[in-house]
TORNU-316442 format. One record per residue: residue number from 1; residue in three letters; x, z, y of N, C-alpha, C, O in turn. Coordinates in nm, 2 decimals, padded with zeros to 4 digits. Layout:
REM TORNU-316442
{resi = NUM	resn = ala	n.x = X	n.z = Z	n.y = Y	ca.x = X	ca.z = Z	ca.y = Y	c.x = X	c.z = Z	c.y = Y	o.x = X	o.z = Z	o.y = Y}
...
This chain:
REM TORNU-316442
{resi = 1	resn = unk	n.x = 08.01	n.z = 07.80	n.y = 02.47	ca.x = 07.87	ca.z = 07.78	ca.y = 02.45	c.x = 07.81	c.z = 07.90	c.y = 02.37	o.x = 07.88	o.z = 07.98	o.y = 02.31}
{resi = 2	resn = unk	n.x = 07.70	n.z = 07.90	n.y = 02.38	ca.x = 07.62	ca.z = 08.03	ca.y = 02.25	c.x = 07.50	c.z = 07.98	c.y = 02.17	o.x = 07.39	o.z = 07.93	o.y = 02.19}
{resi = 3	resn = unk	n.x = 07.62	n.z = 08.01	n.y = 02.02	ca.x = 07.69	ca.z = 08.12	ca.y = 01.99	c.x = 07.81	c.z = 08.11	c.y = 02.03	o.x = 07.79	o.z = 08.01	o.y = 02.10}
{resi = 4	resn = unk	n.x = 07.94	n.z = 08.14	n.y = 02.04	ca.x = 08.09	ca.z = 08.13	ca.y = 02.04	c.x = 08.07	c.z = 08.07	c.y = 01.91	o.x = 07.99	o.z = 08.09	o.y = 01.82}
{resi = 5	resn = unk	n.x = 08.19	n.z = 07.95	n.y = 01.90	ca.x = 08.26	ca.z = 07.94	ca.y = 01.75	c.x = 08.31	c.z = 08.06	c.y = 01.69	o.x = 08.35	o.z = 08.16	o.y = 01.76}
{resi = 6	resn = unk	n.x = 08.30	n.z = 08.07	n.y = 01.56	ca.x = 08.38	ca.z = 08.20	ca.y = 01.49	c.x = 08.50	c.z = 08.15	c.y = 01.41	o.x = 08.46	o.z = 08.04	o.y = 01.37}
{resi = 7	resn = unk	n.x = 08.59	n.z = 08.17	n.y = 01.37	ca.x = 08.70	ca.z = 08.14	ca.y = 01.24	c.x = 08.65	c.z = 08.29	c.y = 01.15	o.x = 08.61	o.z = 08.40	o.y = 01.20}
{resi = 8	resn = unk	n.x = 08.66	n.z = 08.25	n.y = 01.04	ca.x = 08.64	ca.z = 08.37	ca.y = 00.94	c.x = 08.72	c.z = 08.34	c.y = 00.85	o.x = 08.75	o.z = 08.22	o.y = 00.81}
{resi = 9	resn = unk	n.x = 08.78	n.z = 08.46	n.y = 00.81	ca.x = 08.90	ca.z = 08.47	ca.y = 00.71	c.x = 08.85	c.z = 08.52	c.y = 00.55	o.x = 08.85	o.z = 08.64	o.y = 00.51}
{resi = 10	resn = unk	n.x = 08.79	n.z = 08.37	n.y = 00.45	ca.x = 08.73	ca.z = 08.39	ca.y = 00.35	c.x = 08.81	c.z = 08.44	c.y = 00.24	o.x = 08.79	o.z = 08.50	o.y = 00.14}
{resi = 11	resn = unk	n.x = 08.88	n.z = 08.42	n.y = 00.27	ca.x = 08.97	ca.z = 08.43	ca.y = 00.08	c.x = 09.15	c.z = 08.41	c.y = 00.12	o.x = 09.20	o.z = 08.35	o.y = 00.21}
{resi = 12	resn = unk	n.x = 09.20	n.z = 08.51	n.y = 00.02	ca.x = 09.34	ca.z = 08.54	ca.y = -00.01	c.x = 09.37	c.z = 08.53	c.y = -00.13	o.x = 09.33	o.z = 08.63	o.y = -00.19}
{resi = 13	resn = unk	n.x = 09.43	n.z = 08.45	n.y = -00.19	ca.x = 09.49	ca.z = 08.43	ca.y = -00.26	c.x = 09.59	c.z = 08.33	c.y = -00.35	o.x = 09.59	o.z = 08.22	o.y = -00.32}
{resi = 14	resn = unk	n.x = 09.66	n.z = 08.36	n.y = -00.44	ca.x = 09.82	ca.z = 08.28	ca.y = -00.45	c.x = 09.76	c.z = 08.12	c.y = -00.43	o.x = 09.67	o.z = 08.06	o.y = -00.49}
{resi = 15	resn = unk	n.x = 09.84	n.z = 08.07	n.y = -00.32	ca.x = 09.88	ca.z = 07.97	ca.y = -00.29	c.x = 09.76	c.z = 07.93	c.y = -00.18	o.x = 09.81	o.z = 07.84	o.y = -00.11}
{resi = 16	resn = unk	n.x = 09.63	n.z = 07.95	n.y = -00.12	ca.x = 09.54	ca.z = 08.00	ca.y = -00.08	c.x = 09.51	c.z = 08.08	c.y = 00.04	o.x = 09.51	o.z = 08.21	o.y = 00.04}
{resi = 17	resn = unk	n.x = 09.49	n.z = 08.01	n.y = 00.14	ca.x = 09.42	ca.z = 08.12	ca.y = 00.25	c.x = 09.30	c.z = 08.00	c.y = 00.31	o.x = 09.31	o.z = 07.89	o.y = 00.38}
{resi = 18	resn = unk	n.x = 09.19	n.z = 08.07	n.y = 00.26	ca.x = 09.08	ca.z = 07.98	ca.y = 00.33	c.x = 09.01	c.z = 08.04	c.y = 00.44	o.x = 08.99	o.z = 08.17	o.y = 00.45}
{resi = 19	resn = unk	n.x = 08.97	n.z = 07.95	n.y = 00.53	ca.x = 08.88	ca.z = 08.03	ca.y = 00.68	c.x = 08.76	c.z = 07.94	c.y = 00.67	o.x = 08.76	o.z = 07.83	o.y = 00.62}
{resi = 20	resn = unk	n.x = 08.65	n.z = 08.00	n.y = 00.72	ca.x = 08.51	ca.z = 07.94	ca.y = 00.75	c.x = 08.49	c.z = 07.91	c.y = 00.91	o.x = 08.46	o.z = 08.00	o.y = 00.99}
{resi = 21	resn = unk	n.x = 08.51	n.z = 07.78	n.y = 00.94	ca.x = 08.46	ca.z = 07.75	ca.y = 01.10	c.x = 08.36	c.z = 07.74	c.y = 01.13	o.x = 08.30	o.z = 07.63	o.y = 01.11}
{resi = 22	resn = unk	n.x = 08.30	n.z = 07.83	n.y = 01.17	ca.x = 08.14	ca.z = 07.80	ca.y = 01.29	c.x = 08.12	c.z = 07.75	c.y = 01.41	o.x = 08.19	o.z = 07.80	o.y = 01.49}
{resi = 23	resn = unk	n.x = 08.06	n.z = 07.67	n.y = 01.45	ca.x = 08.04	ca.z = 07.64	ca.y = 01.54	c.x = 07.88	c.z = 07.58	c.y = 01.61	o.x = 07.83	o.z = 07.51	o.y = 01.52}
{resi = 24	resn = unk	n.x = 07.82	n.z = 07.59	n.y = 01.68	ca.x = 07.71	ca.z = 07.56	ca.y = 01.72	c.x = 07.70	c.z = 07.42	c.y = 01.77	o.x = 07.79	o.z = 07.39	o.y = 01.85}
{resi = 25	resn = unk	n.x = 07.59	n.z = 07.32	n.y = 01.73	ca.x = 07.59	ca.z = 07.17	ca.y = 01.81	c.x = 07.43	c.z = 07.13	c.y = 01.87	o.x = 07.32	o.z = 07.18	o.y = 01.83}
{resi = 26	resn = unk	n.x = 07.45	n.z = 07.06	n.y = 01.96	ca.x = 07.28	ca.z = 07.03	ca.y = 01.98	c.x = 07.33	c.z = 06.89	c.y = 01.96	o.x = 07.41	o.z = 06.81	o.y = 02.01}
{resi = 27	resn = unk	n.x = 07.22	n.z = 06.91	n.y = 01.84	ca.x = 07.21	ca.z = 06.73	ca.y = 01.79	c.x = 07.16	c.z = 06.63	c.y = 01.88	o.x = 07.16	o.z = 06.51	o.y = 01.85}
{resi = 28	resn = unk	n.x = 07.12	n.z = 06.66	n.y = 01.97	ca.x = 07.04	ca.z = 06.60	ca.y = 02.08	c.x = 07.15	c.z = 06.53	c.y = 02.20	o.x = 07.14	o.z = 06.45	o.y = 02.29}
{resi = 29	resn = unk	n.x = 07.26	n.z = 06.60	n.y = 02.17	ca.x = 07.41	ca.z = 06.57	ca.y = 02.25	c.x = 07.53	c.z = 06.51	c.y = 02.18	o.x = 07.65	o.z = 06.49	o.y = 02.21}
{resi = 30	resn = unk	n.x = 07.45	n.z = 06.49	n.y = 02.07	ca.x = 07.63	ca.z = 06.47	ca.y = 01.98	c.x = 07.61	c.z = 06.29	c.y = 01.89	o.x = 07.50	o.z = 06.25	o.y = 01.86}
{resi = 31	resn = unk	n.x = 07.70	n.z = 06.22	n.y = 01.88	ca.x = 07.71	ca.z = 06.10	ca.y = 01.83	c.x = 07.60	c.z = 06.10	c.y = 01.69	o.x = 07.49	o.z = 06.04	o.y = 01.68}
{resi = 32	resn = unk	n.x = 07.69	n.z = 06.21	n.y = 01.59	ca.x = 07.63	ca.z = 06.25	ca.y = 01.47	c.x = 07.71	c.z = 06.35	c.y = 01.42	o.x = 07.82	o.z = 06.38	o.y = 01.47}
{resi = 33	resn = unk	n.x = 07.65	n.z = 06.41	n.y = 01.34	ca.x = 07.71	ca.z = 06.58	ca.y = 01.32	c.x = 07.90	c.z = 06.53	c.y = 01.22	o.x = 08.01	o.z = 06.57	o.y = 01.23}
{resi = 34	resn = unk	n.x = 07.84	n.z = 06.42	n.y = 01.13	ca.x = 07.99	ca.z = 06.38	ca.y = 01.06	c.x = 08.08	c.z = 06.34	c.y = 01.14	o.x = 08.19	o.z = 06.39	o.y = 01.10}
{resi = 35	resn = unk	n.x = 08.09	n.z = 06.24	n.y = 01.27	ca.x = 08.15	ca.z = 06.22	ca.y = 01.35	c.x = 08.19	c.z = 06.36	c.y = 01.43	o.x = 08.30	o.z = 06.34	o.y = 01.48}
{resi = 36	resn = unk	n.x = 08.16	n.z = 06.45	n.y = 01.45	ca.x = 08.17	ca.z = 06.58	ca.y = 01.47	c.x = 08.25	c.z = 06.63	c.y = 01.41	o.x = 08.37	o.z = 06.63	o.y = 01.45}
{resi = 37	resn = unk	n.x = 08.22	n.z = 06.65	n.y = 01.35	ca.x = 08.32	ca.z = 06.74	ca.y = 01.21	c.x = 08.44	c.z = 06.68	c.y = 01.18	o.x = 08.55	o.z = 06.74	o.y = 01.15}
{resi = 38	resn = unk	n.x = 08.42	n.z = 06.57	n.y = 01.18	ca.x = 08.56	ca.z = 06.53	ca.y = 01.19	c.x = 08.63	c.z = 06.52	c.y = 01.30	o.x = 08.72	o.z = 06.43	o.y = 01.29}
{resi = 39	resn = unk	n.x = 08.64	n.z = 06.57	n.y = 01.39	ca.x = 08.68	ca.z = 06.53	ca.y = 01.56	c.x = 08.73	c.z = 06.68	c.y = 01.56	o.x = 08.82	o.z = 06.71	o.y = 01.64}
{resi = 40	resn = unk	n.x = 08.65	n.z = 06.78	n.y = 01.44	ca.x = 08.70	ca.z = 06.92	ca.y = 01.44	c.x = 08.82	c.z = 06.94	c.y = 01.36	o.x = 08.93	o.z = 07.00	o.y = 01.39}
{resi = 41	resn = unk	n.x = 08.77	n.z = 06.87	n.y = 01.24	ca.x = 08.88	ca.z = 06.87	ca.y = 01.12	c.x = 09.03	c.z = 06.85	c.y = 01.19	o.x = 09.13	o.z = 06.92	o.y = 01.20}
{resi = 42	resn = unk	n.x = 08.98	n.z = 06.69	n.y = 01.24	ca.x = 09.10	ca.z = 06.64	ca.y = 01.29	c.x = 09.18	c.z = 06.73	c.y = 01.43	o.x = 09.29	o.z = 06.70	o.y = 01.46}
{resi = 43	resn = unk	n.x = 09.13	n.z = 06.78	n.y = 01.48	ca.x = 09.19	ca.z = 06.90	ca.y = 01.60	c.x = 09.25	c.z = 06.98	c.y = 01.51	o.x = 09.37	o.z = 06.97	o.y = 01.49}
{resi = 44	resn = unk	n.x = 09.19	n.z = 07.06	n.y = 01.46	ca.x = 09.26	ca.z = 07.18	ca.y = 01.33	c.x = 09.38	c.z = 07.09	c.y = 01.27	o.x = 09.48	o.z = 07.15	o.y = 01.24}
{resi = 45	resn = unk	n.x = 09.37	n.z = 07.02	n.y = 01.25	ca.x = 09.47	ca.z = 06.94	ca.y = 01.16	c.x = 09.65	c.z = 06.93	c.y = 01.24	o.x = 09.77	o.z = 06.95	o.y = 01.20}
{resi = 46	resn = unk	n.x = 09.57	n.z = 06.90	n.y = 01.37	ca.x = 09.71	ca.z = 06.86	ca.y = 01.46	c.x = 09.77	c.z = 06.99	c.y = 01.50	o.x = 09.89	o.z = 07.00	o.y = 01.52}
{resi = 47	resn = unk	n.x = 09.66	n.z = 07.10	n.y = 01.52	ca.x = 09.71	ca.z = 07.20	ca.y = 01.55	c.x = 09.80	c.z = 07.26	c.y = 01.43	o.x = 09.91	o.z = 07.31	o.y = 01.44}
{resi = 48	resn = unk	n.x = 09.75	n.z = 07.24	n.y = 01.36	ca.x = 09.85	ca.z = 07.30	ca.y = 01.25	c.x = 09.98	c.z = 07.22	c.y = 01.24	o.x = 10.08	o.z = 07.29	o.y = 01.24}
{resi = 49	resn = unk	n.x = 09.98	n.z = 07.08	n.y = 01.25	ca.x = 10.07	ca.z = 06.99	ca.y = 01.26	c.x = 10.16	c.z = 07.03	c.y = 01.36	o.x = 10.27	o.z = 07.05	o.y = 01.31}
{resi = 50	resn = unk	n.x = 10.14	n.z = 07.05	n.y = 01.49	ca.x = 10.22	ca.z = 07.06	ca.y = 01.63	c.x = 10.31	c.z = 07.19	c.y = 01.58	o.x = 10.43	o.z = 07.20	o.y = 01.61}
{resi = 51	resn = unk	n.x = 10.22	n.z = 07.30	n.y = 01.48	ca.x = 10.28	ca.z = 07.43	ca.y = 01.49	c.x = 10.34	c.z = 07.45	c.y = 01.35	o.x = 10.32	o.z = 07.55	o.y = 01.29}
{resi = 52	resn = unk	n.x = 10.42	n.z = 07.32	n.y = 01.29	ca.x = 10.48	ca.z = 07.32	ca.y = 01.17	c.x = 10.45	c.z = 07.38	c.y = 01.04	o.x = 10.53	o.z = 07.42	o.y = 00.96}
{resi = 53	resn = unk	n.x = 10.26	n.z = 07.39	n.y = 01.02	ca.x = 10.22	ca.z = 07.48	ca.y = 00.93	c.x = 10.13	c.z = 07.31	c.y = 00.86	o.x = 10.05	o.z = 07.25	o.y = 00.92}
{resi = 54	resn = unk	n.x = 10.23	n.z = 07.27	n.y = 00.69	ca.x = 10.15	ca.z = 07.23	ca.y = 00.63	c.x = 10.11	c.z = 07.29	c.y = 00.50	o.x = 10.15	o.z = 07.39	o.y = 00.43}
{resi = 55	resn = unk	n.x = 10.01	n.z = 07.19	n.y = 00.47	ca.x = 09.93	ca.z = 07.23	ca.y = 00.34	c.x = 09.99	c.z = 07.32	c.y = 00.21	o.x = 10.11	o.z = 07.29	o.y = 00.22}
{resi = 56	resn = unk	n.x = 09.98	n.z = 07.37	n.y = 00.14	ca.x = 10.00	ca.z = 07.43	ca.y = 00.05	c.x = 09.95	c.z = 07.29	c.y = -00.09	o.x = 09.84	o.z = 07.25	o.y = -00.12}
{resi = 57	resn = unk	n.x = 10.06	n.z = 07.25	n.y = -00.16	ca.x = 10.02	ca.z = 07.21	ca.y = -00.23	c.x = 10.08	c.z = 07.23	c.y = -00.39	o.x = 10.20	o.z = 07.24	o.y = -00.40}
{resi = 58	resn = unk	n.x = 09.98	n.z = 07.24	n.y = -00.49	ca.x = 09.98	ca.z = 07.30	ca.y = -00.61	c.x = 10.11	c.z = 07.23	c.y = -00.69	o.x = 10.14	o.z = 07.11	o.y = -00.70}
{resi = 59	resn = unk	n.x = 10.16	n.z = 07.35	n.y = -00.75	ca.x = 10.27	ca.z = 07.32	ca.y = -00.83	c.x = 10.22	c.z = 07.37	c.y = -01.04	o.x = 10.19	o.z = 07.47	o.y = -01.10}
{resi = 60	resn = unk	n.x = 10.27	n.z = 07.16	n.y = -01.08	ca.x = 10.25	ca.z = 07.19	ca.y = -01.18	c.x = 10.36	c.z = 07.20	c.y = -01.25	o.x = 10.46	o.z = 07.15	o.y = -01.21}
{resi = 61	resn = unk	n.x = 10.34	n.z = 07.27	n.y = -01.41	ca.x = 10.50	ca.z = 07.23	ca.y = -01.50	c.x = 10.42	c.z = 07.13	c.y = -01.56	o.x = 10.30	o.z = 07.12	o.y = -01.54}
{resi = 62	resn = unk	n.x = 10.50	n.z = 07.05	n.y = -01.65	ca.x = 10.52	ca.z = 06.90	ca.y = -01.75	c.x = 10.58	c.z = 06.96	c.y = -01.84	o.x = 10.69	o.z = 06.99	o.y = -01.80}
{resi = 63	resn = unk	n.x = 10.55	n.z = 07.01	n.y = -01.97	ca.x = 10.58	ca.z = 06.99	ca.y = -02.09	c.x = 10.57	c.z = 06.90	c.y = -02.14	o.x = 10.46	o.z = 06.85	o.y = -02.16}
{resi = 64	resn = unk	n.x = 10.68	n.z = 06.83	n.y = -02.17	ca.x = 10.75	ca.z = 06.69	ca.y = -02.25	c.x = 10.78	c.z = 06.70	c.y = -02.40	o.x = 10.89	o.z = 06.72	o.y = -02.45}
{resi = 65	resn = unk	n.x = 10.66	n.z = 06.68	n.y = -02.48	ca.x = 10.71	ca.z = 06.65	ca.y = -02.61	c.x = 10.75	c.z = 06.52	c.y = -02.64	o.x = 10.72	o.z = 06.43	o.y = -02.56}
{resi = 66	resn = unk	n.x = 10.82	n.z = 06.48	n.y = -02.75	ca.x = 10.84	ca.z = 06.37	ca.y = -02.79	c.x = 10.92	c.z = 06.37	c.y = -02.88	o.x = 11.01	o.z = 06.45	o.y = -02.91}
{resi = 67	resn = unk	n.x = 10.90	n.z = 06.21	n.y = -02.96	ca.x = 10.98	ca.z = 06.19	ca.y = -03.09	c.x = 11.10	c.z = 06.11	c.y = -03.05	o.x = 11.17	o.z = 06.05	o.y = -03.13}
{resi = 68	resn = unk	n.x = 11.12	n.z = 06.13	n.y = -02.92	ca.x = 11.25	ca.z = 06.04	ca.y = -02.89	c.x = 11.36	c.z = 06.21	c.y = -02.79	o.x = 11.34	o.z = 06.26	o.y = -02.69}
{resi = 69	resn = unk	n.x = 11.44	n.z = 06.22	n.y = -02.87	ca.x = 11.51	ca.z = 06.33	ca.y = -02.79	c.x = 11.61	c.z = 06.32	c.y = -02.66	o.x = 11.65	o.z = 06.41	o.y = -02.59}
{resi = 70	resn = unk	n.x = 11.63	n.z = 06.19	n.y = -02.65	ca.x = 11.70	ca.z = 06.16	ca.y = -02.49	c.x = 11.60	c.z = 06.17	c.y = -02.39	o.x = 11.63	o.z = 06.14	o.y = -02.28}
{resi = 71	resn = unk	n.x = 11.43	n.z = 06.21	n.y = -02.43	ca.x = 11.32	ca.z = 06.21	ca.y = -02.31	c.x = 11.33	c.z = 06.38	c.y = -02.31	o.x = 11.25	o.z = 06.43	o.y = -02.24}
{resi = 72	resn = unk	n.x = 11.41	n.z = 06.44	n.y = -02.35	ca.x = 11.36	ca.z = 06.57	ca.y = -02.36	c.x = 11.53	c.z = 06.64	c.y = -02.24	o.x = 11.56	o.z = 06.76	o.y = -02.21}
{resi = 73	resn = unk	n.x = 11.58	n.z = 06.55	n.y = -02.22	ca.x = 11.74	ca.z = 06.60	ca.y = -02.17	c.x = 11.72	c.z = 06.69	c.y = -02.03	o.x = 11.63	o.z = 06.64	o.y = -01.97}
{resi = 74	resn = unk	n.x = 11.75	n.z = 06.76	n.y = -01.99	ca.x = 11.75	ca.z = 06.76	ca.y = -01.84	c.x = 11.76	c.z = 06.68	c.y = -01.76	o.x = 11.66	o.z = 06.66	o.y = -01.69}
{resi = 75	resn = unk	n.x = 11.85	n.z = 06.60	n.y = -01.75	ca.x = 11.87	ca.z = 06.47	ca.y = -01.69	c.x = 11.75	c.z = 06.38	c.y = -01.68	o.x = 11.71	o.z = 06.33	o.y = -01.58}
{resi = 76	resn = unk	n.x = 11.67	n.z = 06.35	n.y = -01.82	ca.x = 11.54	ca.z = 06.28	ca.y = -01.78	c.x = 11.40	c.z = 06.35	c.y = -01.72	o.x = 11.31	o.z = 06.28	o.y = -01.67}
{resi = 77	resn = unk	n.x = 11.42	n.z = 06.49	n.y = -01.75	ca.x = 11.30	ca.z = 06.52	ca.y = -01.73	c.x = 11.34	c.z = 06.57	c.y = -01.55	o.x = 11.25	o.z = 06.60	o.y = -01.47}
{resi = 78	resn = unk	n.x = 11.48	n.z = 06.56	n.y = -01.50	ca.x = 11.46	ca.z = 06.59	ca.y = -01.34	c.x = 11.40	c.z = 06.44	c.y = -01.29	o.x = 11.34	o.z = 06.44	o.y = -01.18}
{resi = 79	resn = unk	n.x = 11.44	n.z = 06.30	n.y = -01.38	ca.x = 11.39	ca.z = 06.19	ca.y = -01.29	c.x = 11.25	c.z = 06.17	c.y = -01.31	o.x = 11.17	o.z = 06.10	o.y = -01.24}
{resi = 80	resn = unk	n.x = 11.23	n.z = 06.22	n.y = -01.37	ca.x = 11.04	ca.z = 06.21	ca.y = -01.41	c.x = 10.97	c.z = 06.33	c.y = -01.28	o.x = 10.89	o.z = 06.28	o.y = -01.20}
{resi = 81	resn = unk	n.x = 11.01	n.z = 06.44	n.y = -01.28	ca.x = 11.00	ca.z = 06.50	ca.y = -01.15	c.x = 11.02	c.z = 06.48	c.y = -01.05	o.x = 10.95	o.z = 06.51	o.y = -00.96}
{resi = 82	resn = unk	n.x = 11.14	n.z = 06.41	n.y = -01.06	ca.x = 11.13	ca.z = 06.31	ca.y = -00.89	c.x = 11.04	c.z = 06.22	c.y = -00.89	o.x = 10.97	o.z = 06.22	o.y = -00.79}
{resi = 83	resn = unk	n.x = 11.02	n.z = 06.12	n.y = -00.99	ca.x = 10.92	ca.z = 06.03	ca.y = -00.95	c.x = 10.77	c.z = 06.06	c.y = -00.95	o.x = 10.67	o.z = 05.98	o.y = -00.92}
{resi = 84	resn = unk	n.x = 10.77	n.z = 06.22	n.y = -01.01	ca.x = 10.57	ca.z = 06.24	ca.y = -01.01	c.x = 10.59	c.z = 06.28	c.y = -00.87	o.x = 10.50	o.z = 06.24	o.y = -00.80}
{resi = 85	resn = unk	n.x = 10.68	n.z = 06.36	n.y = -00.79	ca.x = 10.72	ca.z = 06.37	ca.y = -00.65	c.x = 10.70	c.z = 06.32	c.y = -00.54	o.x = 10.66	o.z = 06.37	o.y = -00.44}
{resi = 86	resn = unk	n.x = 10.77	n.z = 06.16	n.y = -00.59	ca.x = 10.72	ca.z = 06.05	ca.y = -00.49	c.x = 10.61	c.z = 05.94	c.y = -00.54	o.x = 10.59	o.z = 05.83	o.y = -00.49}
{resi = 87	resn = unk	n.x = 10.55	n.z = 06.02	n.y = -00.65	ca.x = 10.42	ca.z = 05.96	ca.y = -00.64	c.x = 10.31	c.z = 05.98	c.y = -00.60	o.x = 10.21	o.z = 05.90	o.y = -00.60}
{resi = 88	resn = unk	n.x = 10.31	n.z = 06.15	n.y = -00.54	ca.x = 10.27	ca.z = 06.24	ca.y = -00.48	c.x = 10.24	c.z = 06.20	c.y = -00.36	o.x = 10.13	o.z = 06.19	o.y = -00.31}
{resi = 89	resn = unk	n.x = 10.39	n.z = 06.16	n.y = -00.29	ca.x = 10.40	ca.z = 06.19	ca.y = -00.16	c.x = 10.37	c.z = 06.02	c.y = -00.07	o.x = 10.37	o.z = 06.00	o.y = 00.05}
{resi = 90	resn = unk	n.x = 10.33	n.z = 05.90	n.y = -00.19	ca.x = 10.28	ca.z = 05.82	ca.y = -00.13	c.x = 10.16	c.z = 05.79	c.y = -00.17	o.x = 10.10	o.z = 05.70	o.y = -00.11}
């Protein structure tokens, strides 16, 4: 259609690569522009999916103070990271 869609490559950096999608709609043809956009999102999404490319997601540290010294062990602070992990991940 015209215009062509464009991808544009906004920004580089750590952990970070963002693109700007254009695309042209005649509102006069389309459900609603949100129903839209998501029908885009969600294509982009699988394509990334199909092509084993996911999200980047932010890694934090946990500094653990405390007045109890068995919370401070390695041992406890790897189960606290497993479980902010899988608290994450559901």
């Amino acid at each position: 259609k015209d215009p062509v869609p464009e991808v544009l490559l906004k920004e580089i950096s750590e952990g970070l690569i963002e693109f700007e999608v254009r695309y042209f709609i005649n509102l006069r043809q389309v459900r609603s522009r949100l129903v839209l956009r998501s029908e885009v999102l969600m294509t982009i999404w699988q394509a990334f999916e199909s092509s084993g490319i996911q999200p980047a997601y932010p890694h934090h540290e946990i500094h653990v103070k405390s007045e109890y010294p068995f919370m401070n062990t390695p041992a406890h602070l790897e189960k606290l990271a497993l479980a902010v992990q899988e608290d994450k991940q559901n």
